[in-house]
N, C-alpha and C positions, 0 to 999 in steps of 0.2 A: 073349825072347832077349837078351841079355848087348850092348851096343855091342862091338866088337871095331876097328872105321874110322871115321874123323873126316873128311870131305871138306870142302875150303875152296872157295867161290868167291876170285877176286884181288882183279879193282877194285872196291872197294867195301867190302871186308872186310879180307883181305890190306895192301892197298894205300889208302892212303886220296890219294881225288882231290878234292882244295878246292874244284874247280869244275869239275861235270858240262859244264858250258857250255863246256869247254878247246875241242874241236875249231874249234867256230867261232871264239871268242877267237885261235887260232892262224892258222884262215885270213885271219881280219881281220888280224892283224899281219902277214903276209905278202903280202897282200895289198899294204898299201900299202908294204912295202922294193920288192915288185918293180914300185910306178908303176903298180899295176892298179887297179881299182874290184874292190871284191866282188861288183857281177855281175857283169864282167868275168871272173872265175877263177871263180866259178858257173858261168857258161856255156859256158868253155871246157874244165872240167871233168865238165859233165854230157855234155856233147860226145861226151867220150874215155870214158863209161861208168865214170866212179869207183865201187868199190865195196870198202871199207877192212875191215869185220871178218867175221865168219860163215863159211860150209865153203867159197864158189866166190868167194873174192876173190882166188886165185891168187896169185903167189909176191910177197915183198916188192921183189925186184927189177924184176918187171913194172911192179910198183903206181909207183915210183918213179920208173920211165921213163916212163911216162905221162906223170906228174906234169911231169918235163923236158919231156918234149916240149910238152906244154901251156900251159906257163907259160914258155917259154920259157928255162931255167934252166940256166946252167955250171955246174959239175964241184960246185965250190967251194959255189956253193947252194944246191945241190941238197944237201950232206951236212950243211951247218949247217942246213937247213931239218927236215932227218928227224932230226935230234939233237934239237933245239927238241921235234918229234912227240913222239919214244921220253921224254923230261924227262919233257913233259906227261901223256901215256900212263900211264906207270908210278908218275906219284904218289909217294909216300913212303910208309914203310913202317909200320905199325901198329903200332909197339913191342913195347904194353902187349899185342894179342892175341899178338904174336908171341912174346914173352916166355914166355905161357902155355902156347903150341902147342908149346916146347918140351919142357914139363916133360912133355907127354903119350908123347913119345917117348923109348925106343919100345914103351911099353908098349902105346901104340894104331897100328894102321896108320894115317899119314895119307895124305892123297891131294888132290888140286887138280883141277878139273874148272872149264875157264873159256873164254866166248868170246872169239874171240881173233881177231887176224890173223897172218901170217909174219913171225916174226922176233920176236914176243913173248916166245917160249923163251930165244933168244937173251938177251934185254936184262933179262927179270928175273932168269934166274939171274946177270948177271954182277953187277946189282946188290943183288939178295937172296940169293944160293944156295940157291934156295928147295930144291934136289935133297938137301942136306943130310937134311933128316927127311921129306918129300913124296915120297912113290913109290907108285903110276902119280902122274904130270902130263899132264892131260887135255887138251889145247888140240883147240877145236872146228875149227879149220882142218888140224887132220891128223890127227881121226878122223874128220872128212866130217858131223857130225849135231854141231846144236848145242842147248843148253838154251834154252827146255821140254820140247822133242821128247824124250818120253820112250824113246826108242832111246839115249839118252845116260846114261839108268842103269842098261840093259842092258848096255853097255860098263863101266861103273865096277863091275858085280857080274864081270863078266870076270877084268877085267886085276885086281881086289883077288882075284877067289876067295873070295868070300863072298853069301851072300843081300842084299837089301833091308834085311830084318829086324835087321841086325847094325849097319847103318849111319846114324850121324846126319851130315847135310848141312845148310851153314851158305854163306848168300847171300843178300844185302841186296836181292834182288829177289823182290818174290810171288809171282811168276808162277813162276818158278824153283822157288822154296820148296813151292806148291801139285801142280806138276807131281811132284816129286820126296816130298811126303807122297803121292799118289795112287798114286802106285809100290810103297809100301810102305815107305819111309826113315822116321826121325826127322828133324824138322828146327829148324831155328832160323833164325827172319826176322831177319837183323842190321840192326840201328838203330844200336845202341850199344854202346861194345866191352866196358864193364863188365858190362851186361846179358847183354852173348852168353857172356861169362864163365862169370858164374853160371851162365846155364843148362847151357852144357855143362860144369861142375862138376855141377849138380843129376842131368842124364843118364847120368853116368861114377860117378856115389861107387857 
């Protein structure tokens, strides 16, 4: 059968993040603005039951308040602190795949499929407009099931209105990549953005 849908993971693909390690590089620099130790904002954090990305970490504004209350944190740094986050978070953009994913619209559906937390919609589209050529945008925190769980490409054959068979999936994680060949997808393990290139050139001609 024929590809007809392209589905992107973000971070990793999409989005290129310099450094996997950000999160913690982030709470160590915050750490010490706010005069704490890192166990210190560890412990005070495991405390208040942090739990940042996947389906039951509830809403960003919760997350946030936590966060204030925990670390004891005014108004003021509490929103350059989640600014600093969303920077890191969202990485930069892939140019060169981006470039390509263009050309494919709209002659292919594209589509996004990414784990996520609240307020990630938010903050990539305003700095990617990813909603431009991407439609569905899957975020695991507001469809309740996140990748590998393959319930996740049971919704992506939904909301496209097409089989397994029609669609190749692209995500720099195995596990993702395996769950979503075992479903019936094509896929492509991104390493490399030339690499992933070709191949979904090789899959599309």
């Amino acid at each position: 059968m024929a590809i007809t849908a392209v589905v992107f993971d973000v971070g990793g693909v999409l989005e290129i993040v310099d450094d996997v390690a950000w999160p913690q590089q982030w709470l160590d620099g915050w750490s010490a603005r706010l005069g704490l130790t890192r166990a210190e904002v560890d412990a005070r954090l495991d405390a208040a039951g942090i739990d940042s990305v996947g389906t039951d970490a509830g809403t960003e504004r919760a997350y946030r308040r936590v966060y204030q209350v925990a670390l004891d944190m005014s108004d003021d740094q509490l929103e350059v602190m989640f600014a600093d986050m969303w920077d890191r978070y969202c990485g930069r953009l892939d140019s060169e795949l981006m470039g390509y994913v263009e050309t494919l619209f709209p002659t292919y559906r594209l589509a996004i499929i990414s784990n996520s937390g609240d307020g990630a919609r938010r903050e990539e589209e305003k700095r990617y407009g990813f909603s431009r050529v991407f439609d569905p945008i899957m975020y695991s925190h507001e469809e309740g099931v996140a990748k590998p769980d393959p319930a996740i490409w049971s919704v992506a054959c939904e909301r496209i209105g097409d089989g397994p068979a029609s669609m190749v999936f692209v995500d720099d994680s195995e596990v993702n990549v395996e769950s979503a060949r075992a479903f019936g997808m094509a896929v492509i393990h991104h390493t490399h953005t030339p690499t992933t290139i070709a191949a979904l050139a090789q899959l599309l001609r």
